[in-house]
N, C-alpha and C positions, 0 to 999 in steps of 0.2 A: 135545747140549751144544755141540759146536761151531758149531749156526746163531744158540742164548743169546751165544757169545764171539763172534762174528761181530756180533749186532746192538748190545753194549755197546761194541765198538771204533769201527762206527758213530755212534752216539750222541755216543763223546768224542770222533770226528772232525768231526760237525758242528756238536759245540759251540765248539771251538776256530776252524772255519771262520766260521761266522757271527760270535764276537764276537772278532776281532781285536785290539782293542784290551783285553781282558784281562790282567791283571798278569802276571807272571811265576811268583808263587808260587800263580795258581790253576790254570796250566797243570799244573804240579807236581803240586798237590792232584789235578786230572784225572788225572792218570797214576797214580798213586799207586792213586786210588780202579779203575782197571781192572787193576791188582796184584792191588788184594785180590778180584778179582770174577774173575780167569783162576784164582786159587789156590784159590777155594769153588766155582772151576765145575765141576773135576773130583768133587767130592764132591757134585752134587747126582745124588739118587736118581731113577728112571727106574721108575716102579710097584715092583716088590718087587726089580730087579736092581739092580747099581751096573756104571756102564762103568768098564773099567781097561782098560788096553795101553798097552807101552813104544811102540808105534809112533805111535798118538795125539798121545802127550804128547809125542814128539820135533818131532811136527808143529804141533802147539800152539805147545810153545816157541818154534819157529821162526817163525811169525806175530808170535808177542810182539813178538821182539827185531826184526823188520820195521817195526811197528806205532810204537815206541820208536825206531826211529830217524828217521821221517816225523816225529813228534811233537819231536823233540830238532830237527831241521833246520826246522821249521815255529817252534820258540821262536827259535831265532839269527835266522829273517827279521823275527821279529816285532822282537824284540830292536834291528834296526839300522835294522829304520823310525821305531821308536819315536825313539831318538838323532836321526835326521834332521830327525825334524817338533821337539823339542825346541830343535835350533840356529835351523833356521828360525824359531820362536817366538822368541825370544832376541836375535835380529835387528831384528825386526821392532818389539818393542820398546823396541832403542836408537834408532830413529829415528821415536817418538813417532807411530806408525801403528797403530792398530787391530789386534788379531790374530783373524783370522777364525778362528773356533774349528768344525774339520769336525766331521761326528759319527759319523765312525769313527776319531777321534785316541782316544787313551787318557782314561781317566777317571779324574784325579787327584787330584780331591774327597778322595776319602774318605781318602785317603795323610797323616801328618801332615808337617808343613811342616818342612823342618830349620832351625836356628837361624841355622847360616852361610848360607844360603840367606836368610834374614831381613836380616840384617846385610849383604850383598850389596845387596840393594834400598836399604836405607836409604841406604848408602854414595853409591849411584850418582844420590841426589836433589843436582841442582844449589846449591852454595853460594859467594855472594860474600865473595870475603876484603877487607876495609877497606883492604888494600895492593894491591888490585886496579883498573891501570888503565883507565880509563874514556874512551868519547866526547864531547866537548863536547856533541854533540848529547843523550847521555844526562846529562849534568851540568847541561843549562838544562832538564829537565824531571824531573828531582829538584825537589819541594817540599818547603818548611822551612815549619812554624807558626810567624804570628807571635807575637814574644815581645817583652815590656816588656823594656827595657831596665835592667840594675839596675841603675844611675848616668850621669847625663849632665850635664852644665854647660848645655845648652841642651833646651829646652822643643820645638825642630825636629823631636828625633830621639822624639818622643814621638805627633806630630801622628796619624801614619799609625796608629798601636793604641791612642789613644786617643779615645770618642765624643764625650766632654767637649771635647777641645783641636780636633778637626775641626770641629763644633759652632757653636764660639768663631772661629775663623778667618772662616768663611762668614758670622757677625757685623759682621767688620770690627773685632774687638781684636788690637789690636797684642800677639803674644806675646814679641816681641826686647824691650818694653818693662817689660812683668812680671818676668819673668826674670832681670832687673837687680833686683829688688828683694828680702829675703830671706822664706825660705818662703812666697813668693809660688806660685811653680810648683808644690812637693810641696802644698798647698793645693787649687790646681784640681788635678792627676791625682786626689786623692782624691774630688772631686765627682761625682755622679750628674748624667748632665744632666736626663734625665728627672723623678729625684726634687728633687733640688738648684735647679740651673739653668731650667729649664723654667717652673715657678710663680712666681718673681720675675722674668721677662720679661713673663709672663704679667699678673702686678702692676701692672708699669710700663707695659705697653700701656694696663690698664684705665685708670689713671690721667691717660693721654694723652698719653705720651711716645710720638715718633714711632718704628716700626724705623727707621730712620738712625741712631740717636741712642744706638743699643744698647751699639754697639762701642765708642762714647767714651767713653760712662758705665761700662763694665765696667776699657775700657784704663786708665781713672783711679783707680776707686773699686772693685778686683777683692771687695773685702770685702763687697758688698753680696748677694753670693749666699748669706753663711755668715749674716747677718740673720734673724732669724726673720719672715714675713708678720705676725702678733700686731703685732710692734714698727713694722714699715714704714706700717700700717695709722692705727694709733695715731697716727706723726709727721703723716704726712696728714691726721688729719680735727684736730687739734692747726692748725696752720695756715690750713685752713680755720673754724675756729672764730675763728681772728684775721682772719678777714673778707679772706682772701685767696683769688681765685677759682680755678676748677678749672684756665682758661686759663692764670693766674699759677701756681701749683702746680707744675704740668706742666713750662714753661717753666722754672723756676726748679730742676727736679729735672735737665732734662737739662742745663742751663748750669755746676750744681755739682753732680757725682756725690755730693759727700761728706754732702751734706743731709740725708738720711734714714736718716745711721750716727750722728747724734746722736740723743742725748734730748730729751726734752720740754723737761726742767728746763733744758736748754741751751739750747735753740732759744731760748724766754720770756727766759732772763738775756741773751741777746743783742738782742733785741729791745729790752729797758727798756734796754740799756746805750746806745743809739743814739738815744732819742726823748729819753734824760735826759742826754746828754751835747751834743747838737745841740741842746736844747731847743725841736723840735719837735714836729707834733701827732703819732697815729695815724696818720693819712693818708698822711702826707709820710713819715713812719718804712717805712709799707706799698711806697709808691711808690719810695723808695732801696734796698729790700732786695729788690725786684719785680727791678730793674732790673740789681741786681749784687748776687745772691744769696750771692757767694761772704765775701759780709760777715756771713755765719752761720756760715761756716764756718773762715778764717784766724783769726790771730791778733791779737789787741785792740790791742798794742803798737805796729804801725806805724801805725795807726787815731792813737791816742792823741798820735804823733809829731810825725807832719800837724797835727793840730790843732793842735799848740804853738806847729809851724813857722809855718802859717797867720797864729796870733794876734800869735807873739813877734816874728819873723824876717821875716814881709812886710810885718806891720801890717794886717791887716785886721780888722775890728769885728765883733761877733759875729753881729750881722742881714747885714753882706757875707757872713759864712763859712758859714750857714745859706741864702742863697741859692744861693751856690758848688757847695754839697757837693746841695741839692734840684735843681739843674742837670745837674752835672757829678759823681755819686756817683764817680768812679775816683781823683776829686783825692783821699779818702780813703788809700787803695791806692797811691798814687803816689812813685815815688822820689824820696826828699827831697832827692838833691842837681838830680834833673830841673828838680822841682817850684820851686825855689832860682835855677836856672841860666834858666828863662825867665822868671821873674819880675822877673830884675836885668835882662835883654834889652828886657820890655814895658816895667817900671817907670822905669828910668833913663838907658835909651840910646832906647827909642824917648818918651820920656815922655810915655807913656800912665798918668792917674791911678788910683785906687783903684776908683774909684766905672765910670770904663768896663771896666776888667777885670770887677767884680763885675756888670757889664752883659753883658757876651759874656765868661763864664768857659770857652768852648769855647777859648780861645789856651791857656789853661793844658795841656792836655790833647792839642797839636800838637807836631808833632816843632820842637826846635829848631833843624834847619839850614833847616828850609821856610819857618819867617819870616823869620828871619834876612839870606836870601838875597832874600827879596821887598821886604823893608824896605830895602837897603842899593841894588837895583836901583832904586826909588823914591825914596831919597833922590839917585841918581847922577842921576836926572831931574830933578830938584826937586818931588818929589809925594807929599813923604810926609807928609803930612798929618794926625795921630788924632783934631786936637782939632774937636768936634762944631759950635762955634760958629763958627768959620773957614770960608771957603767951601774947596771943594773937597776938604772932609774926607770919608776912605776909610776906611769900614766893618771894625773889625776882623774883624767875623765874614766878609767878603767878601774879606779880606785872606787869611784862612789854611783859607777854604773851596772857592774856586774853582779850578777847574783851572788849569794852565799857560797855553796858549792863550788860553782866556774875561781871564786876571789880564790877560795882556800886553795884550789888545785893550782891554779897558772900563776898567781900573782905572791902568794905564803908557801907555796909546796909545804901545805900539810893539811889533814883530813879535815871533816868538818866537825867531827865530836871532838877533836882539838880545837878548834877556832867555838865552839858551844861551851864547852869545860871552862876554856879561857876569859871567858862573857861572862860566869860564875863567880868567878873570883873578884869581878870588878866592882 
């Protein structure tokens, strides 16, 4: 019996030896279970006798309580290794270092996790308070998404987030000039340039308008992007059926943006309104609308004015005003007190008659201090000469078309710091 209790004390000595890092309640459970196995060890049978004696059992016990206390001094070392490899873990850590896990530390898997122990970890994950001061260095690489602006006065602060308004810039449209105008701007931010923008550039290439020519016609006439192709298409071959060429077209689209934001029925009432008020052909009607398109597209009334002024107020006959206007189409267009004010300069101070004005109607259409100043240098010489059958008569077209220099030499025979000095005095 006693070599049985000898080899079971064995056993829970090498078990406790070899695994170290067992709990503390299976140490327990070991002791425990060599209780019950010293207290059924005196009651095992030995063939038909049973061993008894108080001297035995004294000696017995006494191992026990040996055995018990090796075992009780062997949990306390285990017990404050355990603590130490713990703090060390715990350490290791707070400072975001790997914990080499040995494989005779304790085995805590199977243990369940306590709750404060949870709440501890959570705790200890890093969190930035919004009152919390920061480095410029960490404040310039902070990024923000950008964001439309909800309200602006200027079309500027839109450039940068929107494809449409960058787009448009690299055109060459002026956006300070939109801008100014209303719901001009909420207009383009709503366009697509891709779907929108894109295909009526695309139009007016085909057409034969130059890219140059983009950004003038958009800064003018921003409306022609919300046009439908159907309609643009339509003004086009509309025009061309009036025997106007591709070259003219083209021409006449990028000179007057607003041309292809009318209709038909308007473009034609403009047209008759021109060949039946000027009472000329097709032709010449083609050839003044060619030339200064933007007479499809203003207003009838100062057209109408001119005329009056033309017939009433200058006196010229309606075969002069039909040459006039086949000449010089702007005289149409022209401010009427302009138009007034050089006419009393040619007609009655320099008296030049009807019929040479409706010969070189280009005076009409020069500034008035440039004749003015040429005529009065000319007369201070004695050479002012207009009328055609007189010798020495000077060419009005050469009068108010040649440079400074070229006037002074060929037409005043005198220098130009003469003809500068003289301009001094006035």
């Amino acid at each position: 019996m006693g070599s049985s209790y000898a080899q079971v004390c064995l056993r829970c000595r090498s078990l406790l030896c070899s695994i170290p890092a067992a709990s503390t309640w299976k140490c327990s459970t070991q002791v425990r279970h060599c209780t019950t196995v010293s207290s059924t060890a005196s009651k095992i049978l030995d063939g038909s006798s049973v061993f008894t004696g108080n001297h035995r059992t004294t000696q017995t016990r006494q191992r026990w309580k040996q055995q018990m206390f090796y075992y009780s001094d062997l949990s306390a070392k285990h017990l404050a290794t355990e603590a130490k490899e713990d703090k060390f873990t715990e350490e290791l850590s707070r400072t975001d270092v790997v914990a080499y896990r040995s494989p005779l530390s304790p085995i805590r898997d199977a243990v369940p996790v306590n709750e404060n122990q949870i709440s501890l970890d959570l705790d200890s994950v890093a969190e930035f308070s919004a009152l919390e001061e920061i480095s410029d260095e960490e404040a310039i690489s902070i990024s923000v998404p950008a964001v439309m602006p909800p309200a602006s006065t200027s079309l500027r602060d839109y450039v940068d987030k929107s494809e449409t308004l960058s787009k448009l810039v690299q055109l060459g449209v002026n956006l300070w000039k939109l801008e100014q105008r209303p719901n001009v701007g909420s207009m383009l931010l709503r366009l697509d340039f891709n779907t929108d923008v894109a295909p009526r550039l695309l139009f007016l290439k085909g057409i034969g308008v130059e890219d140059s020519r983009f950004g003038y016609i958009i800064t003018h006439n921003p409306f022609i992007l919300t046009e439908s192709l159907e309609n643009l298409q339509t003004r086009v071959n509309y025009l061309k059926s009036k025997k106007f060429s591709s070259e003219n077209v083209a021409s006449m689209v990028s000179r007057a943006p607003y041309l292809l934001n009318f209709s038909v029925k308007r473009l034609d009432n403009r047209l008759g309104f021109y060949q039946q008020q000027l009472k000329i052909s097709a032709s010449n009607t083609r050839n003044i609308v060619a030339r200064l398109p933007r007479l499809l597209c203003g207003s009838l009334e100062p057209v109408k004015e001119n005329l009056k002024v033309c017939e009433i107020d200058l006196g010229f006959k309606e075969n002069e005003i039909q040459s006039i206007v086949i000449a010089v189409p702007k005289v149409l267009t022209a401010n009427k007190r302009k138009l007034t004010q050089i006419f009393d300069l040619l007609h009655n101070t320099m008296k030049v008659p009807h019929h040479l004005i409706t010969k070189f109607p280009q005076v009409l259409n020069t500034k008035y201090l440039r004749v003015r100043e040429r005529h009065l240098f000319l007369e201070y010489l004695g050479k002012a000469q207009y009328d055609t059958t007189l010798p020495n008569y000077i060419s009005l077209d050469r009068l108010v078309s040649l440079p400074d220099e070229t006037f002074c030499t060929e037409l005043a025979s005198a220098t130009l710091e003469d003809f500068y000095m003289f301009q001094k005095t006035l």
